[in-house]
Backbone as JSON, one array per atom type, in Angstrom:
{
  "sequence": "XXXXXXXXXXXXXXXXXXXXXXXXXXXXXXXXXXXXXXXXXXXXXXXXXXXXXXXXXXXXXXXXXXXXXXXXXXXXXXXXXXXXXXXXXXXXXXXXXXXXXXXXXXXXXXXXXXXXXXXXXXXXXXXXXXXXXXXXXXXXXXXXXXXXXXXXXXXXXXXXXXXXXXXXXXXXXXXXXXXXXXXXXXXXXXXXXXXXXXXXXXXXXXXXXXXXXXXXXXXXXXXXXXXXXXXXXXXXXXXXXXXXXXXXXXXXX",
  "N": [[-20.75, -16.04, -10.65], [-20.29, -16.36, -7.18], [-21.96, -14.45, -5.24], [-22.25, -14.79, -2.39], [-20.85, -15.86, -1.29], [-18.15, -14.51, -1.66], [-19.19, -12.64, 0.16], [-19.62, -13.52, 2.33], [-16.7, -14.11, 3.16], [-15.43, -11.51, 2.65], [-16.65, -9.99, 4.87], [-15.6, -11.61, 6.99], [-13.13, -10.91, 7.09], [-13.13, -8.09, 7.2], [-14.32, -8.13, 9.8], [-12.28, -8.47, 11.63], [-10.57, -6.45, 11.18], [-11.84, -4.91, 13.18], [-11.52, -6.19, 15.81], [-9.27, -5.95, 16.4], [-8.34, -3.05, 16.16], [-6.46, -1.64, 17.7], [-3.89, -2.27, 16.65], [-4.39, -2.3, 13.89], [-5.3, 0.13, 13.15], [-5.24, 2.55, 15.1], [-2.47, 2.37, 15.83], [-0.94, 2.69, 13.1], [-2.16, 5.42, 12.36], [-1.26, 7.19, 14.4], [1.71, 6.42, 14.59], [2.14, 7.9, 12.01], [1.37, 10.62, 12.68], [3.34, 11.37, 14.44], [5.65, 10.79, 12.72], [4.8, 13.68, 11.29], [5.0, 15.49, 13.65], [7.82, 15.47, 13.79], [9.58, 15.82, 11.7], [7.97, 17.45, 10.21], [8.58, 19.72, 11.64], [11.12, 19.3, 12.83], [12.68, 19.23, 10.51], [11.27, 20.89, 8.74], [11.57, 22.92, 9.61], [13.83, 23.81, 8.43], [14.08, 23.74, 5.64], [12.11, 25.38, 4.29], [10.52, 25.27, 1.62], [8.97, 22.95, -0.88], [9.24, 22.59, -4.71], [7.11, 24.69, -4.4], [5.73, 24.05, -2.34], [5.11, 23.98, 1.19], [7.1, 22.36, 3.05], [5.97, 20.4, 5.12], [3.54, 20.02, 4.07], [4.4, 19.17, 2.39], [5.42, 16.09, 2.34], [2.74, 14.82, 3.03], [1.75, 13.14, 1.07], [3.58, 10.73, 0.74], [3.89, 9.61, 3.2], [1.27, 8.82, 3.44], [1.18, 7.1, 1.36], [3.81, 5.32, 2.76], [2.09, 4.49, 4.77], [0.35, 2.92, 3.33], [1.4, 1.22, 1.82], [2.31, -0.71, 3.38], [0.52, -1.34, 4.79], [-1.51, -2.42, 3.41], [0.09, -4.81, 2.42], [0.73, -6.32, 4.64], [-1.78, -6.68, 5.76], [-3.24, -8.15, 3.68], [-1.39, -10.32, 3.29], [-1.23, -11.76, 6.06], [-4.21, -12.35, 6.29], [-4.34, -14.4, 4.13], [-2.56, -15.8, 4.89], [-2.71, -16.85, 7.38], [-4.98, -18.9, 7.3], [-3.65, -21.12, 5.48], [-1.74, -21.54, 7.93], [-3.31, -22.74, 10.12], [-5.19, -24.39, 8.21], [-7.31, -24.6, 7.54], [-7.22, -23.37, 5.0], [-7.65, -25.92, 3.12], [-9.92, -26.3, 3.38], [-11.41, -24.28, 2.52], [-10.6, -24.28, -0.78], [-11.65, -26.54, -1.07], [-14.28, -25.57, -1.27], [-17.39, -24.62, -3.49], [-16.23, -22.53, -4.57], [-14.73, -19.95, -6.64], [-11.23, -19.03, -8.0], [-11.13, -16.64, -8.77], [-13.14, -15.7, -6.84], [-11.82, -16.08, -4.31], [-9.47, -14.73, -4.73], [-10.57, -12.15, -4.88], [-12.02, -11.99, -2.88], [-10.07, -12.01, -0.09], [-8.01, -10.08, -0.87], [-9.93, -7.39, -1.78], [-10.75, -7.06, 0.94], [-8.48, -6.66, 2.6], [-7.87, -4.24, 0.42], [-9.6, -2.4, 1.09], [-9.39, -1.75, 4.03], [-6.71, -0.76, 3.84], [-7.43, 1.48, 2.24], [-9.4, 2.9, 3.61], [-7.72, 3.49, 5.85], [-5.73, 5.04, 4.96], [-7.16, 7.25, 4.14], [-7.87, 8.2, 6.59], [-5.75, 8.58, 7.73], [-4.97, 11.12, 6.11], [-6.97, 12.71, 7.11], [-5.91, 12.82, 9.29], [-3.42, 14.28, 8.65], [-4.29, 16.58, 7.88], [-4.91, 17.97, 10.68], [-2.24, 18.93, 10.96], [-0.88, 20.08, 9.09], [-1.13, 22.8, 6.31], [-3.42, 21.2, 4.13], [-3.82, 20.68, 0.67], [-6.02, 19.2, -2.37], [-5.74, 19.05, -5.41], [-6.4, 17.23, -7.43], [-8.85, 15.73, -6.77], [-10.49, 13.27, -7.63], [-8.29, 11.76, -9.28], [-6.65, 11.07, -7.03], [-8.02, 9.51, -5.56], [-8.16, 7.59, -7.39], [-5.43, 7.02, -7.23], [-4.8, 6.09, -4.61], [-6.75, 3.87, -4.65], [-5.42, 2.07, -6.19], [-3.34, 1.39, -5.89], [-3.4, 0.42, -3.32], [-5.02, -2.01, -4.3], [-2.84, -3.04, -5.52], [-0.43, -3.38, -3.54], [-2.05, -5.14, -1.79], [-2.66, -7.44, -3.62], [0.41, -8.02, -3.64], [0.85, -8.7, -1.09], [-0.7, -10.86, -0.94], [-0.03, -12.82, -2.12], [2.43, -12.86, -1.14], [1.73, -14.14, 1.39], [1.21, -17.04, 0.75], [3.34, -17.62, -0.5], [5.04, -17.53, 1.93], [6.16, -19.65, 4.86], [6.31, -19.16, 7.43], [6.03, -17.13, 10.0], [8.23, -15.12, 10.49], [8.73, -14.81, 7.38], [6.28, -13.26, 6.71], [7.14, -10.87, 7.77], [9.63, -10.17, 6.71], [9.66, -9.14, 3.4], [8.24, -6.92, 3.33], [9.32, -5.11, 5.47], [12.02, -5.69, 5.24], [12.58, -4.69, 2.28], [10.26, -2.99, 1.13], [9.69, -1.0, 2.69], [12.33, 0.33, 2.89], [12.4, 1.2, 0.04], [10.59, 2.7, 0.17], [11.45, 5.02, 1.76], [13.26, 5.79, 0.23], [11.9, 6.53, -2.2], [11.42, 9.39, -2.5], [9.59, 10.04, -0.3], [9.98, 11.69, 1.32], [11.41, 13.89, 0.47], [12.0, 15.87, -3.05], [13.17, 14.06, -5.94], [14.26, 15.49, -7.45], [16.55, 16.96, -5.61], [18.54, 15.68, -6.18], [21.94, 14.66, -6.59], [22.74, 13.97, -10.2], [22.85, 11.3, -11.08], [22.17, 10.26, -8.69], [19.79, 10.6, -9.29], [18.92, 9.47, -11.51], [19.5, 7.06, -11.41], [17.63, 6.37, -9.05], [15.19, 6.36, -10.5], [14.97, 3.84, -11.11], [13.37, 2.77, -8.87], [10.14, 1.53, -8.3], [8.77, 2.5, -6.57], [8.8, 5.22, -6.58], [7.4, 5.81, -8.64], [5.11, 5.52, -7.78], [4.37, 7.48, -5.3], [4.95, 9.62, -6.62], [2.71, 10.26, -8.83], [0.66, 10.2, -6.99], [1.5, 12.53, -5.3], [1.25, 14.32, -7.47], [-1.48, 14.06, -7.33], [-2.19, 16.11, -5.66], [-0.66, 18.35, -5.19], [-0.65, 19.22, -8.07], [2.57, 18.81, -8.42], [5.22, 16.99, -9.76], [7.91, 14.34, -9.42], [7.99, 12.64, -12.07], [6.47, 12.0, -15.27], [2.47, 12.29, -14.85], [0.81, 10.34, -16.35], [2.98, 8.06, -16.83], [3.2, 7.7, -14.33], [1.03, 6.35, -13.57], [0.67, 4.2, -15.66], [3.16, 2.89, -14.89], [2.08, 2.2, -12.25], [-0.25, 0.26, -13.11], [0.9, -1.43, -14.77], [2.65, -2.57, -12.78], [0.7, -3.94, -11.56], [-0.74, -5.23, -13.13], [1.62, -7.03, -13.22], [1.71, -8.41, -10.62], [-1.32, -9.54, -10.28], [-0.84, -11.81, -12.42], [1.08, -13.16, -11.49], [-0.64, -14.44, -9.22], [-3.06, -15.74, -10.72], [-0.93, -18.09, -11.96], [0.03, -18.99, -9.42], [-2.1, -19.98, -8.41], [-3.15, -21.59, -10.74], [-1.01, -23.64, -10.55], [-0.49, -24.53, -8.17], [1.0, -24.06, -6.27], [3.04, -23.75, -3.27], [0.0, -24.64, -1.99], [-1.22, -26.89, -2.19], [0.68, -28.7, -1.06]],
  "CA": [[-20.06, -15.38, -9.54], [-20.63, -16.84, -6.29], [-21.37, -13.6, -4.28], [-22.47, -14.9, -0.95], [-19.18, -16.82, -1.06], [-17.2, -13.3, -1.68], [-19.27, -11.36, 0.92], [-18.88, -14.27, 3.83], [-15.15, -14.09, 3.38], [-14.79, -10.16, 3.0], [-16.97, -9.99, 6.49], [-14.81, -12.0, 7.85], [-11.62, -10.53, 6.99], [-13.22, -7.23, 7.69], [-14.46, -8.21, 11.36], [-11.03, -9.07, 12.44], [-9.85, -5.39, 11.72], [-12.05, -4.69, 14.45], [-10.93, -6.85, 16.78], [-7.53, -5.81, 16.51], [-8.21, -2.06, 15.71], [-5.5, -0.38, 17.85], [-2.43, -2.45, 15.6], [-5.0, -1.6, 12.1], [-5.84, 1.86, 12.83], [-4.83, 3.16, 15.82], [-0.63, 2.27, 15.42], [-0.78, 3.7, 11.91], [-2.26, 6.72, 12.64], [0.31, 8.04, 15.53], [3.21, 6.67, 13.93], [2.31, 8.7, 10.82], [1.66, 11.38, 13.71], [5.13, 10.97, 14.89], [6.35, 11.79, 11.1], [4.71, 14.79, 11.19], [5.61, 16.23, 14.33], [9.38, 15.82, 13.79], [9.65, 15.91, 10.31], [7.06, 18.8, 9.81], [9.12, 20.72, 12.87], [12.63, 19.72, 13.04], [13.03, 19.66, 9.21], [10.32, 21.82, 7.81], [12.11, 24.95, 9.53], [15.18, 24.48, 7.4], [13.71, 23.26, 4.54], [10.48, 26.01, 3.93], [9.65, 24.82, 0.73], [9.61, 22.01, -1.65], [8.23, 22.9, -5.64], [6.49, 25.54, -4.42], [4.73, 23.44, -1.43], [5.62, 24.04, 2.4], [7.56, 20.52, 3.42], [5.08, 19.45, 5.87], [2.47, 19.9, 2.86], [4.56, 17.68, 0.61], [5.56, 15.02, 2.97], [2.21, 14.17, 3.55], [1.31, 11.6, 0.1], [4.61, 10.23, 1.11], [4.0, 9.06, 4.37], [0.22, 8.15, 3.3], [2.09, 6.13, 0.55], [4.12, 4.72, 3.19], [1.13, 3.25, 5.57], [-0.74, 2.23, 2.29], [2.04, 0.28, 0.99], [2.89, -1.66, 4.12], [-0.65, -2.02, 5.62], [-1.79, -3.32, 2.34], [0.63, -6.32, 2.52], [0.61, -6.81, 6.0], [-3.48, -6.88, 5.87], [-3.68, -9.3, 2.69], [-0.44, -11.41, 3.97], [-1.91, -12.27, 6.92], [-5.45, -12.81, 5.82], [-4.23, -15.73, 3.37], [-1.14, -17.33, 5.36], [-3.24, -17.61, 9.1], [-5.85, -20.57, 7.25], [-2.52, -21.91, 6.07], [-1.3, -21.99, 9.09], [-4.6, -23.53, 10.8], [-5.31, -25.89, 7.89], [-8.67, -24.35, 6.99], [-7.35, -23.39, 3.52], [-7.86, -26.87, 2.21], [-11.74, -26.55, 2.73], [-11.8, -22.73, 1.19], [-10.13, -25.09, -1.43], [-12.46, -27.42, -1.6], [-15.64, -25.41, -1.0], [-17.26, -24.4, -4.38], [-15.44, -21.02, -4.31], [-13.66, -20.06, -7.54], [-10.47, -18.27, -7.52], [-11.59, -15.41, -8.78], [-14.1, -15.32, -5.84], [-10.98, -15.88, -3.54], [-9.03, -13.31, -4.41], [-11.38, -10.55, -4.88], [-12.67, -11.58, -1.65], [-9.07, -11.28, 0.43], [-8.0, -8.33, -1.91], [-10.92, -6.45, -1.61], [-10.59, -6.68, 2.29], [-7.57, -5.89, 2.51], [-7.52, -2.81, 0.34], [-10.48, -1.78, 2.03], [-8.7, -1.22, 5.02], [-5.73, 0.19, 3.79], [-8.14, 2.82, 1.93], [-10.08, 3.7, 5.03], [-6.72, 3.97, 6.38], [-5.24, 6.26, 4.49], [-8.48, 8.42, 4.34], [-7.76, 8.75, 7.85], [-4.35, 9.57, 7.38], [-5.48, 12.63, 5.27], [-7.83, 13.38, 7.56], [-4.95, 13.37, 10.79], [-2.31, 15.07, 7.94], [-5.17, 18.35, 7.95], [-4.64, 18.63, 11.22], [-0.54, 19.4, 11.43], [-0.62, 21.5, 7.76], [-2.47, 23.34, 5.25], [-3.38, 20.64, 2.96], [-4.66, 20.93, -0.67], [-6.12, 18.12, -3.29], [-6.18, 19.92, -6.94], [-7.02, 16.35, -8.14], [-9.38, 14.45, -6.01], [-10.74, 11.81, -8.78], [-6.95, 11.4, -9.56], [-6.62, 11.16, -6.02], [-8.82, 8.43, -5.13], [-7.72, 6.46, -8.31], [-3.94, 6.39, -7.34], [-5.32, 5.55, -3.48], [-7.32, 2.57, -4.93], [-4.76, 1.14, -7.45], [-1.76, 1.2, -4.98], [-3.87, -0.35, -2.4], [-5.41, -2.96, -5.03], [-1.85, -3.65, -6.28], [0.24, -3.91, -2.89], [-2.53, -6.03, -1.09], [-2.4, -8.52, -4.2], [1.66, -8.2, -3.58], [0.8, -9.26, -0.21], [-1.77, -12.02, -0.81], [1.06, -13.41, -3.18], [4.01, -12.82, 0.0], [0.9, -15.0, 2.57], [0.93, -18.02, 0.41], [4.97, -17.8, -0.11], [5.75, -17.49, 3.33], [6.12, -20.91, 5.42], [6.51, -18.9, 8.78], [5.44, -15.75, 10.85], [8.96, -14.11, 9.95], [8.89, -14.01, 6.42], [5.39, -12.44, 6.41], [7.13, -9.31, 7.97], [10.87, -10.42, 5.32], [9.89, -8.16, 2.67], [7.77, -5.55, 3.71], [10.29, -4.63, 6.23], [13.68, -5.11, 4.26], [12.47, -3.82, 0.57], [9.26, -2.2, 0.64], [9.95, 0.07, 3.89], [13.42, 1.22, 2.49], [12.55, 1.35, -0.96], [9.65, 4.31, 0.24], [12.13, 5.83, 2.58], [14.36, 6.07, -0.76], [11.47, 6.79, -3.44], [10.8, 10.51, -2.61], [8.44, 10.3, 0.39], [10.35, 13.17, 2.46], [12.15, 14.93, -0.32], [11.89, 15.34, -4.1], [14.4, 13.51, -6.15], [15.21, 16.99, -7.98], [17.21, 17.41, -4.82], [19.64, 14.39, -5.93], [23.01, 14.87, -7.93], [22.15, 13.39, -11.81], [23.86, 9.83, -11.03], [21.03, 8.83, -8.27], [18.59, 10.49, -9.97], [18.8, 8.15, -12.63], [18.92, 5.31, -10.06], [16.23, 6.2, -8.19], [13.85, 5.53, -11.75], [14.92, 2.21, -11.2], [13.08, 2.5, -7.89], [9.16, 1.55, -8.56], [7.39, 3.09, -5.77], [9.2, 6.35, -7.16], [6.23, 6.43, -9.24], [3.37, 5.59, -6.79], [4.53, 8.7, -4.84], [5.27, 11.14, -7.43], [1.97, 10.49, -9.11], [-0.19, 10.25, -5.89], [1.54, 13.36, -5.17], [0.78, 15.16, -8.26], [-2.78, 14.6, -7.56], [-2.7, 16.79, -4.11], [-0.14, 19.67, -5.48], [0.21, 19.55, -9.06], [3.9, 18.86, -8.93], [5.79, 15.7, -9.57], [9.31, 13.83, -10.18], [8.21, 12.08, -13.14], [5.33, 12.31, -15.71], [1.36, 11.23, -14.35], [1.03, 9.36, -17.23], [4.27, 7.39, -16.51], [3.43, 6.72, -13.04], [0.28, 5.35, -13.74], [1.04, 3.08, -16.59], [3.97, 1.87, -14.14], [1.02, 1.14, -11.49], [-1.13, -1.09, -13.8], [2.01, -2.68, -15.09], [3.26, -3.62, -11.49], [-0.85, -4.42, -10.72], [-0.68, -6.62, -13.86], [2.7, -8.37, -12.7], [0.9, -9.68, -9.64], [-2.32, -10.76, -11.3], [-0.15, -12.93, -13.29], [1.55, -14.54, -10.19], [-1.45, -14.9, -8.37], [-3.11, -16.72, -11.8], [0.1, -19.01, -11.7], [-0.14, -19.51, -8.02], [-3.53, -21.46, -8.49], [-2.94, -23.09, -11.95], [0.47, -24.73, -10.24], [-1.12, -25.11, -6.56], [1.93, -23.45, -5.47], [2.04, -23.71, -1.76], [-1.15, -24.25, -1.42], [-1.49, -28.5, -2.4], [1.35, -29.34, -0.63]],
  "C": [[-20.83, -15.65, -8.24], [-20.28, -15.49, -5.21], [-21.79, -13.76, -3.06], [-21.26, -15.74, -0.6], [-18.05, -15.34, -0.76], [-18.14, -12.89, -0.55], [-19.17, -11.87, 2.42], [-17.56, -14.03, 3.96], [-14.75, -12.28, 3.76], [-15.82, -9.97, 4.16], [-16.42, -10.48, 7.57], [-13.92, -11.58, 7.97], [-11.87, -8.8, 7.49], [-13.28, -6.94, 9.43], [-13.3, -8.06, 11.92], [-10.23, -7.23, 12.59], [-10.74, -5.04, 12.96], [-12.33, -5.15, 15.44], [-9.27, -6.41, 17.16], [-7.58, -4.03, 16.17], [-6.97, -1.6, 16.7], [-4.36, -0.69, 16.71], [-3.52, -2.53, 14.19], [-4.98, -0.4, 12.14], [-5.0, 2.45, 13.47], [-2.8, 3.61, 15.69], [-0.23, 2.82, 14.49], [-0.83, 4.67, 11.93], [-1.46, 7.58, 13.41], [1.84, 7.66, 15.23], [3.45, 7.49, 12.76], [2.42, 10.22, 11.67], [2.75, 12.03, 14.0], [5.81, 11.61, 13.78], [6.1, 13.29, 11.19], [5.06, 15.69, 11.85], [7.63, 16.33, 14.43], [9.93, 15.86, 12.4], [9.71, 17.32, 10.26], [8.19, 19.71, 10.84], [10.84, 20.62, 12.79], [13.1, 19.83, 11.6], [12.73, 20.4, 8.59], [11.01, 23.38, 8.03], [13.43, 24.66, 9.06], [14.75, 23.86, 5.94], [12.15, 24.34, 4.43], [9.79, 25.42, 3.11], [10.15, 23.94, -0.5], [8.65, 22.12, -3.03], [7.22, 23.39, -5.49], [5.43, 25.03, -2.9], [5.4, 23.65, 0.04], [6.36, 22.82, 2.62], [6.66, 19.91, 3.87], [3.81, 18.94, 5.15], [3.04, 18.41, 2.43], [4.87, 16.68, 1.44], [4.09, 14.4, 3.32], [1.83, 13.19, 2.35], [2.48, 10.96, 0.74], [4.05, 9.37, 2.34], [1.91, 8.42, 4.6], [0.57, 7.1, 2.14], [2.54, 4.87, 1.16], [3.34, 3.39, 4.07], [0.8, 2.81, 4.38], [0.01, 0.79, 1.81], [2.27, -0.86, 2.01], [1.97, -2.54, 5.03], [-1.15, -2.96, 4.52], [-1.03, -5.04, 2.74], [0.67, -6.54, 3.69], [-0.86, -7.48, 5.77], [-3.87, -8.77, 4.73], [-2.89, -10.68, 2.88], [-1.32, -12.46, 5.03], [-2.51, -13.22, 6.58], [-5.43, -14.26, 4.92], [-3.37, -16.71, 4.04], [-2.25, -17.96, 6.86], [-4.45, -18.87, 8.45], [-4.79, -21.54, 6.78], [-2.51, -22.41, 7.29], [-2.38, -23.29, 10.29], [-5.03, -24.58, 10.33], [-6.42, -25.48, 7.55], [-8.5, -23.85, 5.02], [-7.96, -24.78, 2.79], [-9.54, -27.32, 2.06], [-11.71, -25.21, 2.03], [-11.21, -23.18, -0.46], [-10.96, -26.12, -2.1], [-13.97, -27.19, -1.61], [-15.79, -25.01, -3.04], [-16.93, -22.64, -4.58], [-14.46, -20.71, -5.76], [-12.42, -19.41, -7.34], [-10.32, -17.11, -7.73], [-12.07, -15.22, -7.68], [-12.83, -15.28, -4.66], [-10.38, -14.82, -3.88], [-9.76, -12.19, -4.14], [-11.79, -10.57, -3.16], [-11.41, -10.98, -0.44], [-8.6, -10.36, -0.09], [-8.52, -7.59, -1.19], [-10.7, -6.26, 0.03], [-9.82, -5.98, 2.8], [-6.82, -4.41, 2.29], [-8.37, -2.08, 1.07], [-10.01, -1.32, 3.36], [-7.94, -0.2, 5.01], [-6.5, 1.5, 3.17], [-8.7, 3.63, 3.18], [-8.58, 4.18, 6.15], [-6.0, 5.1, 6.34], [-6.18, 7.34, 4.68], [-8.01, 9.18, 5.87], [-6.42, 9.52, 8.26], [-4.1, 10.9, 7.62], [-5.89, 13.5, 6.48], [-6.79, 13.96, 9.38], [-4.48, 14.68, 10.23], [-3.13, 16.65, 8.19], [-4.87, 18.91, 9.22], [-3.24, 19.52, 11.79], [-0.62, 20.48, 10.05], [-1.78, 21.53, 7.02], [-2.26, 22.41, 3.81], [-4.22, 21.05, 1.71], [-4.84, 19.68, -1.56], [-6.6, 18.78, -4.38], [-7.2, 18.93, -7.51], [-7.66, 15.25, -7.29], [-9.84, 13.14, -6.37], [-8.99, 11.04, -8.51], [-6.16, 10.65, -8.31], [-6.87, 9.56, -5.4], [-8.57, 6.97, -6.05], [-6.69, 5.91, -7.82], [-4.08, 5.25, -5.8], [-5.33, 4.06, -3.73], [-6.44, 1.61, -5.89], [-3.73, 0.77, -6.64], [-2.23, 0.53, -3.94], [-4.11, -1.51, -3.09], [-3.95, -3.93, -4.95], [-1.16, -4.58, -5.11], [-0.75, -5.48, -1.94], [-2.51, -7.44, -1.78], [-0.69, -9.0, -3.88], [1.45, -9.2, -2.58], [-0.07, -10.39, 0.37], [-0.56, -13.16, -1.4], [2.66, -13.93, -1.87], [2.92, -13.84, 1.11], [1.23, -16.4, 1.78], [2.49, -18.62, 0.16], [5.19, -18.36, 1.2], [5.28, -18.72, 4.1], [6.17, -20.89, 6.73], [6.19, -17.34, 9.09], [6.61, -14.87, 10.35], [8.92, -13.77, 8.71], [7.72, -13.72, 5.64], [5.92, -11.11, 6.68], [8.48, -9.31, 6.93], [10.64, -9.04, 4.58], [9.06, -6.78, 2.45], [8.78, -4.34, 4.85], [12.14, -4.47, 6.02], [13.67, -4.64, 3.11], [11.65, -2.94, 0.4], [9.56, -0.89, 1.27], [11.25, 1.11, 3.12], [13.07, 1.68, 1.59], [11.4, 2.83, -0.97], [10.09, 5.27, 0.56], [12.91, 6.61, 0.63], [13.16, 6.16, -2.1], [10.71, 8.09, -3.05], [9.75, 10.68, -1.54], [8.67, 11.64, 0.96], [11.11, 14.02, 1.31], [11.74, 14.72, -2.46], [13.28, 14.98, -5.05], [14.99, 14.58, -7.51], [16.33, 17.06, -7.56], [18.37, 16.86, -4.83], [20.83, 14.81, -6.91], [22.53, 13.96, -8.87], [22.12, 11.89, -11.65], [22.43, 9.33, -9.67], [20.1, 9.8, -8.78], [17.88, 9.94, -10.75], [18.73, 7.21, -11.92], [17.6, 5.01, -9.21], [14.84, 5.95, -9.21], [13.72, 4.51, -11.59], [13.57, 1.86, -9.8], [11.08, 2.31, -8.85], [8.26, 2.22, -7.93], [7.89, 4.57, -6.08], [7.73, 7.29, -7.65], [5.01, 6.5, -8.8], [3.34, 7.11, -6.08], [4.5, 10.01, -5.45], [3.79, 11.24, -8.23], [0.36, 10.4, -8.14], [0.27, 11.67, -5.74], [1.1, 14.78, -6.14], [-0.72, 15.55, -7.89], [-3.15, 15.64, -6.56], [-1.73, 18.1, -4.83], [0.1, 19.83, -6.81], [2.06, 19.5, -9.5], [4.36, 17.49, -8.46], [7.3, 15.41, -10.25], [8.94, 13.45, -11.66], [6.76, 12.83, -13.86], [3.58, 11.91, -14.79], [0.9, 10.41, -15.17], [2.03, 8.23, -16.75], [3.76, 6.81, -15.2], [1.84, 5.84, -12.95], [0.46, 4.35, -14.74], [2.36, 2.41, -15.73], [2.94, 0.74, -13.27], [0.06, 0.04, -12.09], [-0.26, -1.86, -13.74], [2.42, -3.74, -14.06], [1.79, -4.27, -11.0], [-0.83, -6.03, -11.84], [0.17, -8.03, -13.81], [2.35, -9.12, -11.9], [-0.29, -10.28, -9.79], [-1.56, -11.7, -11.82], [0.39, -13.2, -12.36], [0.63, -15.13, -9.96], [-2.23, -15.84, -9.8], [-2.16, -17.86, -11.6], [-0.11, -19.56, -10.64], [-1.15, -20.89, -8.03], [-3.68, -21.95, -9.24], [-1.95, -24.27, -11.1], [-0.47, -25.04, -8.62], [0.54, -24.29, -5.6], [1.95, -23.15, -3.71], [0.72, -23.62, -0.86], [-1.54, -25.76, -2.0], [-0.38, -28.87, -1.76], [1.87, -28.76, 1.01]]
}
C-alpha cells in the first residue's frame, strides 16, 4: 500500500475544498438553513408532530441526508472527471499508484467532506430545534456508509460523464427527487397503501429511515433492513468501480 501516494492525492483533493469553501460549506449550510426556516415554520405549525417527534425535529436527518447525498457525488464527481478533462489522468495512470490507492484516495476525500459537512449540518439543525441522538455510534455509522457509498456513486458518475452537464445529469434529475420522495419531510406512514408500497422501491427510503432511527428511535422500515440495503447499494458500486479499471472504461480511450 502505497501511502504517500494516497495521502498526496487526499491533500490535494482536500485543499481545493478550501479554496472553494463558500460553494463546499458555506452554500450547503444556508440552503439547509432555508429548509428549516420555512419548513420548520410554515409547515411545522400545522403539522405539530410526526411519530411522536416535533416536525422540525424529524426533518432534520432528512435534509442532512439530502446535502450528504448530493455533496458526496458532486465532491467525488468532480474530483475524478476535472484530470479527465485536463489530461493529467493518464499520468495518475501511469504513476505507480494502484487502484485501490486511487480510489480510497478520491473516496476518502470526498466523504470526508461530505461528513464534516453534515456534522455541521447537525450542528446549524441545534440551532432552529430541540434535537436528540438516542443512537450516536449508529449515527456516525449510517453518516459514514452513505457518504462512503454516494461519493463512490459519484467517482463512478466523474469517469462516465464526457462533459460538465452530465456531472450535475443525475444528481439533479434522480438523486434530488428521489430524497424529496424518500421520506425526508414526511414519514411514508402518511401515504395511502398503494405508494407506500412504491416508495420501498425507492432506495434512499432506507438511508433516511435508518439514519433517522438513529436520532429518534422511530423509522419507516426495519434498521436492520436499511442497513443491509446500504452495504448492498455500497457493494453495487465497488463492483462498477472494479469493472471500470479491469475494462479501462473511459479512462484508455
Amino acid at each position: 500500500m502505497n501511502l504517500y501516494a494516497i495521502r498526496a492525492i487526499y491533500r490535494f483533493e482536500m485543499a481545493r475544498t478550501w479554496r472553494t469553501v463558500l460553494q463546499s460549506i458555506v452554500s450547503p449550510v444556508v440552503s439547509t438553513s432555508l429548509y428549516f426556516v420555512v419548513f420548520g415554520s410554515a409547515i411545522g405549525s400545522r403539522i405539530p408532530e410526526v411519530g411522536g417527534v416535533s416536525y422540525g425535529a424529524f426533518i432534520v436527518p432528512g435534509l442532512v441526508m439530502l446535502s450528504l447525498l448530493t455533496q458526496s457525488i458532486s465532491n467525488a464527481s468532480f474530483g475524478i472527471y476535472f484530470p479527465k478533462f485536463t489530461g493529467t489522468i493518464y499520468e495518475l495512470l501511469s504513476a505507480p499508484v494502484s487502484t485501490l490507492e486511487i480510489v480510497i484516495s478520491y473516496v476518502g476525500a470526498a466523504a470526508t467532506k461530505s461528513i464534516a459537512l453534515g456534522l455541521i449540518i447537525m450542528a446549524t439543525a441545534a440551532l432552529f430545534v430541540p434535537m436528540k441522538i438516542l443512537h450516536p455510534g449508529w449515527m456516525l455509522l449510517f453518516l459514514v456508509l452513505t457518504a462512503v457509498t454516494f461519493s463512490l456513486l459519484g467517482f463512478i458518475i466523474g469517469i462516465w460523464a464526457d462533459g460538465f452537464e452530465k456531472l450535475q445529469f443525475i444528481p439533479t434529475l434522480i438523486i434530488t427527487p428521489l430524497t424529496f420522495l424518500g421520506g425526508s419531510f414526511y414519514s411514508i406512514d402518511m401515504l395511502p397503501p398503494f405508494w407506500q408500497k412504491l416508495t420501498l422501491f425507492n432506495p434512499v427510503v432506507y438511508l433516511i429511515s435508518g439514519f433517522r432511527w438513529s436520532f429518534y428511535g422511530v423509522s419507516d422500515v426495519g434498521v436492520g433492513i436499511s442497513l443491509a440495503m446500504t452495504l448492498l447499494f455500497m457493494a453495487i458500486c465497488l463492483g462498477v468501480v472494479v469493472w471500470i479499471f479491469r475494462t479501462g472504461y473511459r479512462l484508455k480511450t
